[in-house]
C-alpha positions in Angstrom: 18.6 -33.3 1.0 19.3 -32.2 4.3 19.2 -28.8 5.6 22.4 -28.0 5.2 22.5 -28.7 2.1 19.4 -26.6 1.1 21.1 -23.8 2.7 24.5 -23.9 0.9 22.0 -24.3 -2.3 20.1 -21.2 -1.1 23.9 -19.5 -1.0 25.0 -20.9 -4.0 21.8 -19.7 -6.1 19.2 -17.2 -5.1 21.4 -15.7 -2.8 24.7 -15.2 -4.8 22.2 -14.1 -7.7 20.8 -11.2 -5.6 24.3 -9.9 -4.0 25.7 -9.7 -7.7 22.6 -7.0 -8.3 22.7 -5.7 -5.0 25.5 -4.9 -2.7 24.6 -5.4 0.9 25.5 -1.9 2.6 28.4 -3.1 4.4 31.6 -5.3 4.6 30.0 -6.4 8.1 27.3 -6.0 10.3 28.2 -6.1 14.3 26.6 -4.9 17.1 28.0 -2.1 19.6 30.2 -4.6 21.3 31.4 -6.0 17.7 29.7 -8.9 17.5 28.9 -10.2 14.0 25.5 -9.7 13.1 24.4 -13.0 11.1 22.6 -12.3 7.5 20.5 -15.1 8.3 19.7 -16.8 11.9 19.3 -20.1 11.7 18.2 -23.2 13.8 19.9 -23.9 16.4 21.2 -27.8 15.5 22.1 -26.8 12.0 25.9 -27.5 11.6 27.9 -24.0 11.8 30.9 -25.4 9.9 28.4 -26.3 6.9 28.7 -22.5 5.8 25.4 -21.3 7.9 25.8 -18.0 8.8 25.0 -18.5 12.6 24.0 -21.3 15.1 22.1 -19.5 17.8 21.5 -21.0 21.4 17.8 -21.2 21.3 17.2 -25.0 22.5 14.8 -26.7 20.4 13.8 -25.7 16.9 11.4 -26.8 14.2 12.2 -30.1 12.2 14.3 -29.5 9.1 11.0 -30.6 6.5 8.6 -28.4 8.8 11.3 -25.5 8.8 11.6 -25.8 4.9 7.7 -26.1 4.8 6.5 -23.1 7.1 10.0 -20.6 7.1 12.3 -21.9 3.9 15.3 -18.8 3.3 14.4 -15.5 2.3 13.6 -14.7 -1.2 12.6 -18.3 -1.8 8.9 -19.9 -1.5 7.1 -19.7 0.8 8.6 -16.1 1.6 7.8 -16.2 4.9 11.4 -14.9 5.9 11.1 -12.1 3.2 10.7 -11.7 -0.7 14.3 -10.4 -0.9 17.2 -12.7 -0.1 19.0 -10.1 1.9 16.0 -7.6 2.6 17.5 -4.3 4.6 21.2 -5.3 4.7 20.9 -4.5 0.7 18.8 -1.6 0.5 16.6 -0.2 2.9 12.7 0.1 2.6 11.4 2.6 0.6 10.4 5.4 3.0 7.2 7.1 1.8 5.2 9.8 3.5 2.0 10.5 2.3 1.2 13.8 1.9 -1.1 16.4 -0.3 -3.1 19.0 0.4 -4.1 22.4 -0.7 -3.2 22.8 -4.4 -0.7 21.4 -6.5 1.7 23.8 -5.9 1.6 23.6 -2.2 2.0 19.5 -2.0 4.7 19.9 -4.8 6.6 22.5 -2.1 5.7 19.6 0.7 7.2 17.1 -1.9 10.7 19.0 -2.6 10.8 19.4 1.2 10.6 15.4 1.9 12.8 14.4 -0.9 15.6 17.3 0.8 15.4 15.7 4.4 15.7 12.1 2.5 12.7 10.7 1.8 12.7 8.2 -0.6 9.7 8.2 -2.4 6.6 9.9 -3.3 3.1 8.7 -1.5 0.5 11.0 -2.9 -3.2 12.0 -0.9 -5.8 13.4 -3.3 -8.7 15.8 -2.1 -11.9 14.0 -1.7 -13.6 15.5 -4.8 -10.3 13.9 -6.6 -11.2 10.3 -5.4 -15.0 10.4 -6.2 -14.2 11.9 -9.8 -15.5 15.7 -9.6 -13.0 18.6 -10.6 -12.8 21.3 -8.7 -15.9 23.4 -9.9 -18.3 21.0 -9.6 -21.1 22.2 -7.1 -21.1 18.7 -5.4 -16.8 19.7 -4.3 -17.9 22.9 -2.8 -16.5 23.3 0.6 -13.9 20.2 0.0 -11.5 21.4 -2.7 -7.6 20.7 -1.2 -9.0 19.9 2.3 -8.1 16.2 2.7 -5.3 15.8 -0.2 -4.5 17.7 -3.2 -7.0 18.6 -5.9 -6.0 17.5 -9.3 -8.5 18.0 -12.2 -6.3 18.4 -15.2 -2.9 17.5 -16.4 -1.9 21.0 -15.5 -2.9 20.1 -11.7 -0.7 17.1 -12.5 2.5 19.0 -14.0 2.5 21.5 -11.4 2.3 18.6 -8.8 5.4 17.1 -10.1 7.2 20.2 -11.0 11.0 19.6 -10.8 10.8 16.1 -9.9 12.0 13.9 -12.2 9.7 11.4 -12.5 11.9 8.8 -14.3 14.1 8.9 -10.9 11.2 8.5 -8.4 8.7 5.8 -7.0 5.5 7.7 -6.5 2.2 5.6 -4.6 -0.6 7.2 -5.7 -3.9 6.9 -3.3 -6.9 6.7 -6.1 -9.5 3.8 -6.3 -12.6 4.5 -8.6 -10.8 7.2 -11.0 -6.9 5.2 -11.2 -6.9 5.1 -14.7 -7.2 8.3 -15.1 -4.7 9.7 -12.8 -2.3 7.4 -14.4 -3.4 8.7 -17.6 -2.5 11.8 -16.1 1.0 10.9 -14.7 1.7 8.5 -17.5 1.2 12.0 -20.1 3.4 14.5 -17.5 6.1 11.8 -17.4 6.4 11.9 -21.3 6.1 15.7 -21.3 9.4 15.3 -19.4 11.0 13.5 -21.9 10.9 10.0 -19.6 11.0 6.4 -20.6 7.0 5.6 -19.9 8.6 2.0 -19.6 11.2 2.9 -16.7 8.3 4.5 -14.3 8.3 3.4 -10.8 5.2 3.5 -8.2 1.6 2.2 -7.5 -1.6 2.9 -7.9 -4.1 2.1 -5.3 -6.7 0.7 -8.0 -8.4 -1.1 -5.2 -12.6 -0.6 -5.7 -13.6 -3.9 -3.5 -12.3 -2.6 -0.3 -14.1 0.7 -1.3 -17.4 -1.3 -1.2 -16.2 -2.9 2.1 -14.8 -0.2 4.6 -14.1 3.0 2.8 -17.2 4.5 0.4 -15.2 6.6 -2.6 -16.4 4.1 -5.3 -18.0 5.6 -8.4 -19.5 2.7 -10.9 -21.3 -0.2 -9.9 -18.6 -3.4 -9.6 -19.1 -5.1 -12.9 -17.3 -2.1 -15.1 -15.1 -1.0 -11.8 -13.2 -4.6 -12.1 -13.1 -4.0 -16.0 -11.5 -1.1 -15.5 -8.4 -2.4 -13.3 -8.2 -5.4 -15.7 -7.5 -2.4 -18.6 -4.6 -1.3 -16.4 -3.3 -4.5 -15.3 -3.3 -5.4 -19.2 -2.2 -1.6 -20.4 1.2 -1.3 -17.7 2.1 -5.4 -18.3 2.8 -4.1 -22.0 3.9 -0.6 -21.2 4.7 0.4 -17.7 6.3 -3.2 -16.8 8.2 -1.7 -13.2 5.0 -0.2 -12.5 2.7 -1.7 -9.6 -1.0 -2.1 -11.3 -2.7 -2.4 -7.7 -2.3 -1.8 -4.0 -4.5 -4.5 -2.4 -5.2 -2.7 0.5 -6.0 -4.6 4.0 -5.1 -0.9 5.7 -8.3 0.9 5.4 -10.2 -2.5 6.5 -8.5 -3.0 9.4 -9.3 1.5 9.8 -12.8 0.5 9.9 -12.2 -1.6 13.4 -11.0 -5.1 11.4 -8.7 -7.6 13.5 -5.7 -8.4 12.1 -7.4 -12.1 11.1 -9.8 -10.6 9.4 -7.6 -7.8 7.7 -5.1 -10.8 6.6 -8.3 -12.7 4.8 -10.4 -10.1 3.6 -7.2 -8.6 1.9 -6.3 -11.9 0.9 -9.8 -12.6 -0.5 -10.0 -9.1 -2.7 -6.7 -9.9 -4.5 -7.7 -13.7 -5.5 -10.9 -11.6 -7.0 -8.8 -9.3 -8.9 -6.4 -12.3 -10.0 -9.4 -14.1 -11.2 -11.3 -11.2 -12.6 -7.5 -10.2 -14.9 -7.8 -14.7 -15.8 -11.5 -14.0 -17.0 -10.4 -11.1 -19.1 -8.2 -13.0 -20.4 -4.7 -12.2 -18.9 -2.2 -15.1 -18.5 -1.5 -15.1 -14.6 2.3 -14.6 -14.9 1.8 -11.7 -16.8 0.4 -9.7 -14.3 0.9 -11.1 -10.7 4.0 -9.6 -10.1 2.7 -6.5 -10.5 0.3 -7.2 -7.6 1.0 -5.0 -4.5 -0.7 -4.9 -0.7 -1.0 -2.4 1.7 -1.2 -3.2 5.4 -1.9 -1.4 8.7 0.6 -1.8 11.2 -1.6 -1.2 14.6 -0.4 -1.4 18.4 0.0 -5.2 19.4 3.3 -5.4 18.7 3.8 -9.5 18.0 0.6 -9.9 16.4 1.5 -7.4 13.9 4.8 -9.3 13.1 3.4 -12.4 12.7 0.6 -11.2 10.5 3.3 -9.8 8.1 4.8 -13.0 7.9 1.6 -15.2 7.3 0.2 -13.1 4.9 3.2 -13.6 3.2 3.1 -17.5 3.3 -0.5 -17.7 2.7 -0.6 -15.2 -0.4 2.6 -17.6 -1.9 0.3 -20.8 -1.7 -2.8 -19.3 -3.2 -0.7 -18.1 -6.0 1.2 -21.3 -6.7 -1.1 -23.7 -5.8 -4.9 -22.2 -6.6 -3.8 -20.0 -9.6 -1.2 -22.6 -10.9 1.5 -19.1 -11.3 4.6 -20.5 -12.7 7.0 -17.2 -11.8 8.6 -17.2 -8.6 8.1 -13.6 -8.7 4.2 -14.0 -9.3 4.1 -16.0 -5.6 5.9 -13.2 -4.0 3.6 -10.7 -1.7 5.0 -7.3 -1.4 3.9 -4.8 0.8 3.6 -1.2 1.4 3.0 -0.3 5.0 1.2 2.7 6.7 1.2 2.8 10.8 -2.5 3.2 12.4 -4.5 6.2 12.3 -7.4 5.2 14.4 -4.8 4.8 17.0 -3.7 8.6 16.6 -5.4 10.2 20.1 -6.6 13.7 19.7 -5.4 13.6 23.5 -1.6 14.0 24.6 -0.9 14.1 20.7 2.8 13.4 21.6 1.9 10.0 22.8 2.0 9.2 19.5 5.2 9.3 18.5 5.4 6.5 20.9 2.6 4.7 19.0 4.1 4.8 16.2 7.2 3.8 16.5 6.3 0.9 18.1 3.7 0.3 15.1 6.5 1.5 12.5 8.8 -1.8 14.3 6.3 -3.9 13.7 6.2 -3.1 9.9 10.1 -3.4 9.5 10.5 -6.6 11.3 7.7 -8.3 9.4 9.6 -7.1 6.3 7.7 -4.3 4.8 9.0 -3.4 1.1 7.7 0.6 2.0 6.7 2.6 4.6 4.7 5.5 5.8 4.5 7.2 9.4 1.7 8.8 10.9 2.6 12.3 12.4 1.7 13.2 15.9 -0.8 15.8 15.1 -3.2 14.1 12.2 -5.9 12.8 15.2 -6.2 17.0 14.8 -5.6 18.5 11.5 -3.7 18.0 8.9 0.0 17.2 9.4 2.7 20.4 9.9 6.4 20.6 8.5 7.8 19.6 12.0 5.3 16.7 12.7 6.2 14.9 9.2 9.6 15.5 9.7 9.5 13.5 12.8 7.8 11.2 11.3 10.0 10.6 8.7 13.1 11.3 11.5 11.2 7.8 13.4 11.6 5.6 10.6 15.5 6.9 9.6 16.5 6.4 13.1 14.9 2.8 12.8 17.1 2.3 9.7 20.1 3.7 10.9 20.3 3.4 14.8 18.2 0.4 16.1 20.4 -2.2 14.3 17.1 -4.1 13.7 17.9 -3.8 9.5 21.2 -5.8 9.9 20.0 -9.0 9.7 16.7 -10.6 8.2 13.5 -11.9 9.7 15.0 -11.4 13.0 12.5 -12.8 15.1 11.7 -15.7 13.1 12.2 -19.1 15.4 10.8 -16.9 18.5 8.3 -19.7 19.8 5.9 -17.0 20.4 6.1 -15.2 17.0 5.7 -18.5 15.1 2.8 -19.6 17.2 1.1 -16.0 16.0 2.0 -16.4 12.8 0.2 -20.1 12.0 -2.3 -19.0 14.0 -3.0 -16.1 11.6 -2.8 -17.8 8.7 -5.1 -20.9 10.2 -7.9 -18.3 10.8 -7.1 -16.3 7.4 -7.7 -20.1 5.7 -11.0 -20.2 7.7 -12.5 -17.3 6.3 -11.1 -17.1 2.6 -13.1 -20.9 2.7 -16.1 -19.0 3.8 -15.8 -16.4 1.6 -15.3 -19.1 -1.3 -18.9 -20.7 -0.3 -20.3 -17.4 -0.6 -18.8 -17.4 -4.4 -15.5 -15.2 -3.6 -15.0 -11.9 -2.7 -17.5 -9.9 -4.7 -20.6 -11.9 -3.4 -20.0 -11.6 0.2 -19.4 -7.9 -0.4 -22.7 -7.9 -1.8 -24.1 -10.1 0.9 -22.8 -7.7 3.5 -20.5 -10.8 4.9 -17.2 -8.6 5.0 -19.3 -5.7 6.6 -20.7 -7.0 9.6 -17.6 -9.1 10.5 -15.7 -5.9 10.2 -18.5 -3.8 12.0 -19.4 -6.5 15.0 -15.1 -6.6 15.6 -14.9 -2.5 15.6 -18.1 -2.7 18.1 -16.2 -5.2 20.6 -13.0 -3.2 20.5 -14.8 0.0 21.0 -16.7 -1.5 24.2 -13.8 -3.1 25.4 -12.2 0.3 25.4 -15.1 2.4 27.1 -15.1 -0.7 29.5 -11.8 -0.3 30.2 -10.4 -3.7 29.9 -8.2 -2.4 26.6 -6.4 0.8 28.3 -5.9 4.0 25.7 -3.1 6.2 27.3 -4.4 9.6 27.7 -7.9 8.5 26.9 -9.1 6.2 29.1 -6.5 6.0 32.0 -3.2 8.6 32.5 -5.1 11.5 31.3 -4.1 15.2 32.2 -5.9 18.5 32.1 -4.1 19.7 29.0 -4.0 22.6 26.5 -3.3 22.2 23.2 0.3 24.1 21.5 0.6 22.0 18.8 1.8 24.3 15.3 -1.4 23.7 13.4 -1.6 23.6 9.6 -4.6 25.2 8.0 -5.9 25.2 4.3 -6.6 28.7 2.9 -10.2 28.5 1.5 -9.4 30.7 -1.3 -8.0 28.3 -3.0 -11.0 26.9 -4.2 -11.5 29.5 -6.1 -8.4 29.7 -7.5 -9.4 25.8 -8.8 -12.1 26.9 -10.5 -10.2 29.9 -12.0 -7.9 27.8 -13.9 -10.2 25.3 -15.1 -12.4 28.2 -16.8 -9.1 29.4 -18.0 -8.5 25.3 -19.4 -11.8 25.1 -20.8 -12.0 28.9 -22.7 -8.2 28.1 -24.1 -8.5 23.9 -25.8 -10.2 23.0 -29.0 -13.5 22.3 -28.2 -14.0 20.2 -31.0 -10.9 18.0 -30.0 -12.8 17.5 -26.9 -16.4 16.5 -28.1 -14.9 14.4 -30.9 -13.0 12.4 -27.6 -15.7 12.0 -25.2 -17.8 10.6 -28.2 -14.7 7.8 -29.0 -14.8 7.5 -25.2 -18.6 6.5 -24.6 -18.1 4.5 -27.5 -15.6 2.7 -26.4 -16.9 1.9 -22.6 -20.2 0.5 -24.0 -17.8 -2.4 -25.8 -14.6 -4.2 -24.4 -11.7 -2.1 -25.8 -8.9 -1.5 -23.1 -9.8 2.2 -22.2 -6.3 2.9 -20.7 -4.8 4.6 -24.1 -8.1 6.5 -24.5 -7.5 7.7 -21.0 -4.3 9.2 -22.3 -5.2 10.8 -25.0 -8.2 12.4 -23.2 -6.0 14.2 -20.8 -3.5 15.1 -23.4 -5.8 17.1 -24.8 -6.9 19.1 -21.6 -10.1 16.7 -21.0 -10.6 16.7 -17.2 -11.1 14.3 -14.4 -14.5 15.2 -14.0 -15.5 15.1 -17.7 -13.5 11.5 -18.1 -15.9 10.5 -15.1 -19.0 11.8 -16.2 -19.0 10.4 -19.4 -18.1 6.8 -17.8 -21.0 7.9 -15.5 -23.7 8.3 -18.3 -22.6 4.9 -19.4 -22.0 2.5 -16.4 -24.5 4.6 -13.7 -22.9 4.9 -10.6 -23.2 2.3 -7.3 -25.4 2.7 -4.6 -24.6 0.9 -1.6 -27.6 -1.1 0.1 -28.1 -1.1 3.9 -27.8 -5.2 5.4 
């Protein structure tokens, strides 16, 4: 079958099939001087009058079996143009700010105030006592209550957070690795308090402990019952939250701690074939559960690289699915990704540089064919973020959507001799160290072994010299720099309201039935010393007014909690 004719199938099926759900957003797409925008550029010695969409002037293109092999049409295997046949000319990606702080009135105000200058979903940053499982009166979250996220200890904290937002009608990304269940628990209860279908909730937990071991540090239990309990979730929203995304495999935070984009691509890679094989152990049938598999990627500064490392995560993720883990689904091959641009490119100096960063990082993201995005305010290498920096934050990536015309057509760099070069070149040294990593015995025992670590730590080191050398120029930092004074707005959490925390959990703790409570934290220590999905327990713990701390603790005296080792 020639090419031609795998196009017009491509038309004829998974195209037709996704324009009869979803209406691209106009009649046609031109540029300025009203030239048709094509959905699909293709190669350049494809016959146009066999129903291609365009037949660019680019000289010399792949053969037709290597262009099938490495690029195929979007929305088919091996995705590498893009899990959606149409991508942006449908629907636009889901723009997602992440924000919290304070209490949960305060980030709910800071919600309202996105969704009203057209945000698009929810992205939610819990305080650090919130991601390590302490509630707000716990000695040990003295001094850090609401600082770096919003502090949420009850399902009051989580009502008030979502006061007035429906949450049947919104995506919401939730940030939480060690405690995810039980924020879940927690949304999963408010959701049904507002009278929504649990089964129609959209969004994603984090849910991802390995990279917590790797590059990050807010991990509570030891590995063995952490993977346990993201199986119970994976096996808990397959039956009940179907639309809901179980994990966020997150490469961002690893390539945070000073990763290259190879080794962001791999390690990333390497952590979800863990989870995939940990949910096939438990025994969860791989199709069940893989297309509720999500990633999160960094978008940093080299512009190019961060394309093509879109796109070969893409294709590489598709192959391990279908050919390592025998998935069956199309859907289950499909990697789709949440972006966030780079924060340890934020400079402290000439803040309003970057804007310029990212944007640039924010392009990247969009033409690699992120599913959702979030961008970095100006200000955040300072303080936390201010009204008028997330605004044009969010302004950055609607003038991306609506201006730049770079949404009008998919994978529109794909064929660039340079951008495919990248991209195998990514996934060749990706393949390299997920075969490394497999010799090790996967992801889990080169964690242990301090593999991931010292890759990740020996790549931040060169970076960092090569920037004090000055052979990698910083603008601001370490060339162009100004004698400067700050006049930025800043944003500043009121202390008091830590004490307002631990007001309303005495008031939580004086007003429920204490027997109710002992009677559940019993059923739940039971229950995590055997095999029991703890998910529903979870629920009904926070129903009844049981905390995030106590839910924690309990786990705590069970499992122990995970104490890294130096290498």
């Amino acid at each position: 079958m020639t090419l031609n004719d795998q196009y017009n199938k491509w038309k004829e099926t998974t195209l037709k099939k996704s324009l009869d759900r979803f209406k691209e957003r106009k009649e046609r797409f031109e540029t300025s001087a009203g030239i048709e925008v094509p959905r699909v550029a293709m190669p350049a010695e494809v016959d146009s009058t066999a129903g291609f969409d365009t037949t660019p002037s680019a000289p010399t293109q792949p053969a037709e079996e290597s262009y099938l092999e490495k690029l195929g049409f979007p929305g088919e295997y091996p995705y590498t143009r893009g899990v959606q046949p149409t991508m942006y000319r449908s629907r636009f990606w889901t723009m997602r700010q992440y924000a919290g702080f304070s209490t949960a009135e305060d980030s709910n105000k800071r919600y309202r105030y996105l969704l009203g200058q057209g945000q698009t979903g929810l992205s939610v940053a819990f305080d650090l006592p919130t991601q390590i499982g302490y509630d707000a009166d716990d000695p040990i979250a003295a001094g850090e209550v609401g600082k770096v996220g919003v502090s949420i200890s009850s399902i009051k904290d989580m009502e008030q957070l979502f006061d007035q937002i429906p949450l049947e009608k919104v995506s919401t990304s939730m940030t939480i690795n060690a405690p995810a269940g039980v924020l879940l628990a927690m949304y999963i209860a408010v959701a049904k308090r507002q009278g929504a279908d649990v089964s129609k909730l959209r969004g994603t937990i984090q849910n991802d402990i390995l990279k917590e071991y790797v590059a990050r540090g807010t991990y509570i239990f030891p590995p063995e019952p952490s993977m346990r309990l993201i199986t119970d979730i994976f096996q808990y929203c397959a039956k009940d939250v179907p639309n809901w995304n179980t994990i966020s495999i997150s490469g961002y935070h690893i390539r945070e701690a000073g990763s290259t984009a190879v080794q962001e691509v791999a390690f990333t890679l390497a952590n979800g074939m863990a989870y995939v094989e940990a949910a096939l152990q438990a025994g969860l049938n791989v199709d069940e559960f893989a297309g509720q598999l999500s990633f999160f990627f960094n978008a940093h500064n080299n512009f190019l690289e961060e394309v093509a490392k879109f796109r070969a995560a893409r294709r590489l993720w598709a192959k391990i699915m279908r050919e390592r883990f025998k998935a069956g689904k199309p859907s289950s091959w499909q990697l789709r990704f949440h972006t966030q641009t780079a924060g340890s490119t934020l400079t402290a100096q000439q803040p309003e540089n970057n804007v310029v960063r990212v944007t640039v990082q924010a392009l990247s993201a969009v033409l690699g064919g992120t599913q959702s995005l979030h961008t970095n305010s100006m200000d955040e290498a300072l303080w936390l973020p201010t009204e008028k920096a997330v605004r044009v934050a969010l302004r950055t990536q609607q003038i991306l959507a609506h201006e730049s015309g770079v949404a009008d057509s998919v994978d529109p760099l794909a064929g660039s001799y340079l951008i495919e070069y990248l991209t195998d070149e990514i996934e060749k040294g990706a393949q390299e160290y997920i075969a490394r990593i497999d010799d090790m015995g996967g992801a889990l025992q080169s964690i242990e072994k301090g593999f991931m670590q010292n890759e990740i730590q020996n790549a931040a080191y060169a970076a960092q010299q090569a920037i004090e050398r000055g052979e990698q120029v910083v603008v601001g930092v370490n060339q162009f720099t100004v004698e400067e004074s700050l006049t930025l707005e800043r944003l500043k959490v009121d202390p008091a309201i830590e004490l307002g925390q631990r007001e309303r959990l005495k008031e939580l703790r004086e007003r429920r039935k204490k027997e109710r409570v002992d009677e559940l934290l019993g059923k739940l220590v039971s229950a995590a010393k055997g095999t029991e999905n703890l998910m529903p327990l979870f629920i009904e713990c926070v129903e009844n007014d049981i905390t995030l701390g106590e839910i924690c603790n309990a786990l705590r005296g069970v499992w122990g909690e995970y104490v890294a080792e130096g290498f």
